[in-house]
C-alpha positions as CSV (number, residue, x, y, z in Angstrom):
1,X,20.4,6.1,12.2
2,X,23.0,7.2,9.7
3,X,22.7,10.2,8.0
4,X,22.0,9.0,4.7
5,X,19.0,6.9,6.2
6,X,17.3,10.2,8.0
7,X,18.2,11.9,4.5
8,X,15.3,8.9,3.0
9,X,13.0,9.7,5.7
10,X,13.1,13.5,5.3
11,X,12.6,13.4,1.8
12,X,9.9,10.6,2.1
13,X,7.6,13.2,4.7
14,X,8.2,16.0,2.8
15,X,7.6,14.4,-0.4
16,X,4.3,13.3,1.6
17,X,3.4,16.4,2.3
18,X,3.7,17.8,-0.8
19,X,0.8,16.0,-1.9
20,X,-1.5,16.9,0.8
21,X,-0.9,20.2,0.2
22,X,-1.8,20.3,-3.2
23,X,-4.9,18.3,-3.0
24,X,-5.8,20.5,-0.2
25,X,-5.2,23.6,-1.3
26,X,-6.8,23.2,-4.6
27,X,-10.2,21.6,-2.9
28,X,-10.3,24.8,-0.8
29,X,-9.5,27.6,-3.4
30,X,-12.8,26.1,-4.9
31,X,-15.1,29.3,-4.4
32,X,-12.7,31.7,-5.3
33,X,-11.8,29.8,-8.7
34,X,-15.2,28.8,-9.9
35,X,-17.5,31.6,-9.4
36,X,-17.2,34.5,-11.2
37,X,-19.3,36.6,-8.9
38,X,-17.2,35.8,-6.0
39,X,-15.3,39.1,-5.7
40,X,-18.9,40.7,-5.4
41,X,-20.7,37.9,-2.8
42,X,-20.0,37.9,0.9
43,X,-16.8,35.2,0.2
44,X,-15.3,32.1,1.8
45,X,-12.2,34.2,2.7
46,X,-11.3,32.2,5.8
47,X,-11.9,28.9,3.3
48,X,-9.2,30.6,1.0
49,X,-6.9,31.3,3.3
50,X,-6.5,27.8,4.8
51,X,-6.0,27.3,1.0
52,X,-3.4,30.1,0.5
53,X,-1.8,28.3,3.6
54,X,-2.1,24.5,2.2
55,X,-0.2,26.0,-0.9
56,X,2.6,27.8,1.1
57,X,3.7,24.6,2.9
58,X,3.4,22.8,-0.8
59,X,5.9,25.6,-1.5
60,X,7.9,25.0,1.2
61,X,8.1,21.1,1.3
62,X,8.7,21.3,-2.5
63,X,12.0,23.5,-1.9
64,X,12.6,20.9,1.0
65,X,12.7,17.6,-1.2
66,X,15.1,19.2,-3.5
67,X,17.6,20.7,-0.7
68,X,17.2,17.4,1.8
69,X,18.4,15.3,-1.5
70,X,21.3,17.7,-2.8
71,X,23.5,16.0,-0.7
72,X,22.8,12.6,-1.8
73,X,22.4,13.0,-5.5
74,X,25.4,15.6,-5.7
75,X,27.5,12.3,-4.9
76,X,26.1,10.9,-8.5
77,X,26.3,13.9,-10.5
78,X,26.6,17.3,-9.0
79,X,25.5,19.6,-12.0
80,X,21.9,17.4,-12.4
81,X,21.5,17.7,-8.5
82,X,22.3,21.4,-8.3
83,X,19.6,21.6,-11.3
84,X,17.4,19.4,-9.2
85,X,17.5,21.7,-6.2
86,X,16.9,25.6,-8.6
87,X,14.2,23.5,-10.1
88,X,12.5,23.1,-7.3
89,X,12.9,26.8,-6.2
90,X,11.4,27.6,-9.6
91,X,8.4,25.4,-9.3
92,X,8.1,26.7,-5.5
93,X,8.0,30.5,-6.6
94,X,5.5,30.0,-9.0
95,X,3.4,28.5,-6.6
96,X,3.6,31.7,-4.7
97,X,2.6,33.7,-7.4
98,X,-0.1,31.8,-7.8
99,X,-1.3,32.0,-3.7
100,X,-0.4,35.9,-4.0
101,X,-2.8,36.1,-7.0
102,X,-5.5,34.0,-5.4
103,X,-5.2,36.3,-2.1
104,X,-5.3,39.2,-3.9
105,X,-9.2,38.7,-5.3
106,X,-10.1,38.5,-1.5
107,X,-8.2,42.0,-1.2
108,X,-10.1,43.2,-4.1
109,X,-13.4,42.0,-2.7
110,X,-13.2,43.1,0.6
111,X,-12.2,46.8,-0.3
112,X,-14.9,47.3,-2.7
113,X,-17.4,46.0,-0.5
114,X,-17.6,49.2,1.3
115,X,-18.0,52.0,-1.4
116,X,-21.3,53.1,-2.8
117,X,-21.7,52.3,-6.3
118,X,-18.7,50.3,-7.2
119,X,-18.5,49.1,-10.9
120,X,-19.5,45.7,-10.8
121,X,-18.2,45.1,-14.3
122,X,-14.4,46.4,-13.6
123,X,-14.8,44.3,-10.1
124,X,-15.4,40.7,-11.4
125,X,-13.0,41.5,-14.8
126,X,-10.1,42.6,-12.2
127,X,-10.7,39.2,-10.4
128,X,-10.5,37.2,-13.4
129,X,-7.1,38.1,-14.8
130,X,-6.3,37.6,-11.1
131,X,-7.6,33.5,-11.3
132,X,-6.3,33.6,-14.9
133,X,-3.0,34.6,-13.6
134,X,-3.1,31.5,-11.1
135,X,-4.7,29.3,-13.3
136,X,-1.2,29.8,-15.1
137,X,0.6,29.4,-12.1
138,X,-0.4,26.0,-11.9
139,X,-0.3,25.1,-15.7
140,X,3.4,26.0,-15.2
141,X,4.6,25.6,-11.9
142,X,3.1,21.9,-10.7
143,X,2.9,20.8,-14.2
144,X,5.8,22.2,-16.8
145,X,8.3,22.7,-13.8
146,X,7.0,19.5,-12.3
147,X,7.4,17.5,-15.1
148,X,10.9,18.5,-15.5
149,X,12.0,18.4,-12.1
150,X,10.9,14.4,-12.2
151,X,12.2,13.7,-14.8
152,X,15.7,15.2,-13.7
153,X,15.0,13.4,-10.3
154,X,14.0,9.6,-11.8
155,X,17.0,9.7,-14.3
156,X,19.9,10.1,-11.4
157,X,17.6,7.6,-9.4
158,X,18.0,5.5,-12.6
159,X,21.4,5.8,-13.2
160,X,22.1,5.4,-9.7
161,X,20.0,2.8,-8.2
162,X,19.3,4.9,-5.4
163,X,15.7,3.2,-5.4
164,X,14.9,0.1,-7.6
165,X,14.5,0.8,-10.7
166,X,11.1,0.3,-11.3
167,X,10.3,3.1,-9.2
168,X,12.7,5.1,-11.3
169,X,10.8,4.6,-14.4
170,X,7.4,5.0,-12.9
171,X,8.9,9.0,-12.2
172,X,10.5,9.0,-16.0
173,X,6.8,7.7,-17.3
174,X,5.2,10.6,-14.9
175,X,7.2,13.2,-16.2
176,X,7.0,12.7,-19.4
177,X,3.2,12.3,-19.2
178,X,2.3,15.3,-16.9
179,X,5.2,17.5,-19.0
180,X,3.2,16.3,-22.1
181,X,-0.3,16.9,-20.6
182,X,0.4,20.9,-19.7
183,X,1.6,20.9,-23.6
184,X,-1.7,19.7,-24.6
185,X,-4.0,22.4,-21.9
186,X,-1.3,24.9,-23.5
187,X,-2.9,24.3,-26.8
188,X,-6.3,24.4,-25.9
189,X,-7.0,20.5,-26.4
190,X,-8.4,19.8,-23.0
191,X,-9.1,21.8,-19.9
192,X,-6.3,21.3,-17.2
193,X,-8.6,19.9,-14.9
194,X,-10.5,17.4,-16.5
195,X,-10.3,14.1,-17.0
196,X,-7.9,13.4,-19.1
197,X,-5.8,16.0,-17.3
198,X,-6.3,14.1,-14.2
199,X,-5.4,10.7,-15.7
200,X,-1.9,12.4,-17.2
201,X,-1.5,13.7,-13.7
202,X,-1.8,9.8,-11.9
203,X,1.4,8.6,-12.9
204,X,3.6,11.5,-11.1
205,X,1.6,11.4,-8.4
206,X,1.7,7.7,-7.7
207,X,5.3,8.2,-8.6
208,X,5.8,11.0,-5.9
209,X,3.8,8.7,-3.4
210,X,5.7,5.6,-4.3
211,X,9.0,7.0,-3.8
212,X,7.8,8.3,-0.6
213,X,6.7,5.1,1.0
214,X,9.8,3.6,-0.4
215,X,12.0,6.1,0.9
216,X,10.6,6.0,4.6
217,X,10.3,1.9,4.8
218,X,13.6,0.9,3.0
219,X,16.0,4.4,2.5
220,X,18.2,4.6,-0.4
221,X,19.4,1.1,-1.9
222,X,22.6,2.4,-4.2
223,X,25.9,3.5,-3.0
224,X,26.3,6.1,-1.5
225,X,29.2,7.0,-3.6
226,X,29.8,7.1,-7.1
227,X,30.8,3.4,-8.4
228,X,34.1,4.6,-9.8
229,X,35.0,6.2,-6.7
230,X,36.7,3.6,-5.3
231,X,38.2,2.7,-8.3
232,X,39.5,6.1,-8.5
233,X,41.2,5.7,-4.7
234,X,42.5,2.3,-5.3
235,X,44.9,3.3,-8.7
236,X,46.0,6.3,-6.6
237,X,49.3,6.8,-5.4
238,X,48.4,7.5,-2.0
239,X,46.7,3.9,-2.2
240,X,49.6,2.1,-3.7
241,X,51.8,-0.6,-1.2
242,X,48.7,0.1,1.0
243,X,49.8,3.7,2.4
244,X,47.4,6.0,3.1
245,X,47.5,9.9,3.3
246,X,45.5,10.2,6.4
247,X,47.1,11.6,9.8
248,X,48.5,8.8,12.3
């Protein structure tokens, strides 16, 4: 297996993954999101910890895809791949901040639980701004930093015809959507998750999926080199009469 092929199928699992992760962890932070009183009950703290965990390999694969593809896209255009790869290191650390926030209303609820006559009030208004804080977490990181990183990713894809380029403009569609969609719960126009924020959310995540499978099955399908490179080598005097600067 060449190394550009077991580039494809790293990329593919981690981009795999990613999607698990995120599906799971939001499906588990469930109790500590939606009830308000949950920094006061007895808690699903083990529940929200798998979830904390789901997130943290999220984070983790997400700074994966962009360093396993650095070497491939940097051959296209190294300033877009470098921007790929902090990107993705954005969008992973606000996914931390997010888990760290989450985490911390299980702090909060544990330590209160054992002292006479806590407020009650200050309790559930603490864990609030700490949800509110990841609710924005994940209005920015998997949805504004998402968006952007896609559409970074589908346009050297385009370009390149490193996958066909269908696929390409599935991710340029998704970005645009999704980057368009956290605009809109910015504004107040629709709750983040809802329906219509799920529907704007499709397209990027068939995209991610798509790419995936396509990655794993069939690897990358452009050169591997930029096409003027061997333009480039050919009018070179090294290359003239056929004589080559290489050691004997």
């Amino acid at each position: 297996m060449s190394s550009t092929r077991k580039i494809a199928v790293v990329t593919g699992v981690l981009f795999l993954v990613t999607e698990v992760a995120a599906i799971g962890g939001l499906a588990l932070y469930g109790p500590v999101l939606h009830d308000a009183d949950y920094v006061l009950g007895a808690g699903a703290d083990t529940r929200v910890f798998l979830g904390a965990l789901f997130e943290f390999v999220l984070a983790l694969a997400v700074v994966g895809t962009g360093v396993a593809l650095y070497p491939v896209l940097r051959r296209q255009n190294e300033g877009a791949a470098l921007g790929y790869v902090c990107g993705r290191l954005l969008e992973a650390a606000v996914i931390v901040v997010g888990i760290i926030s989450v985490l911390s209303v299980v702090t909060l609820r544990r330590d209160s639980a054992g002292v006479a006559g806590a407020d009650a009030p200050s309790l559930v208004t603490a864990a609030d701004t700490l949800v509110a804080i990841h609710d924005w977490t994940f209005l920015f990181g998997p949805n504004f930093v998402l968006g952007a990183n896609t559409l970074v990713l589908a346009s050297l894809v385009y370009r390149s015809r490193l996958v066909p380029r269908p696929v390409a403009v599935l991710g340029l569609v998704g970005g645009a959507m999704i980057c368009g969609s956290a605009t809109a719960v910015l504004f107040g126009l629709y709750e983040q998750v809802s329906v219509a924020g799920s529907l704007a959310a499709l397209p990027v995540f068939a995209w991610e999926v798509t790419l995936a499978v396509r990655l794993l099955a069939k690897g990358f399908t452009g050169p591997a080199q930029p096409a003027n490179t061997a333009e480039k080598w050919a009018s070179s005097p090294a290359a003239v009469g056929g004589h080559s600067l290489a050691p004997r």
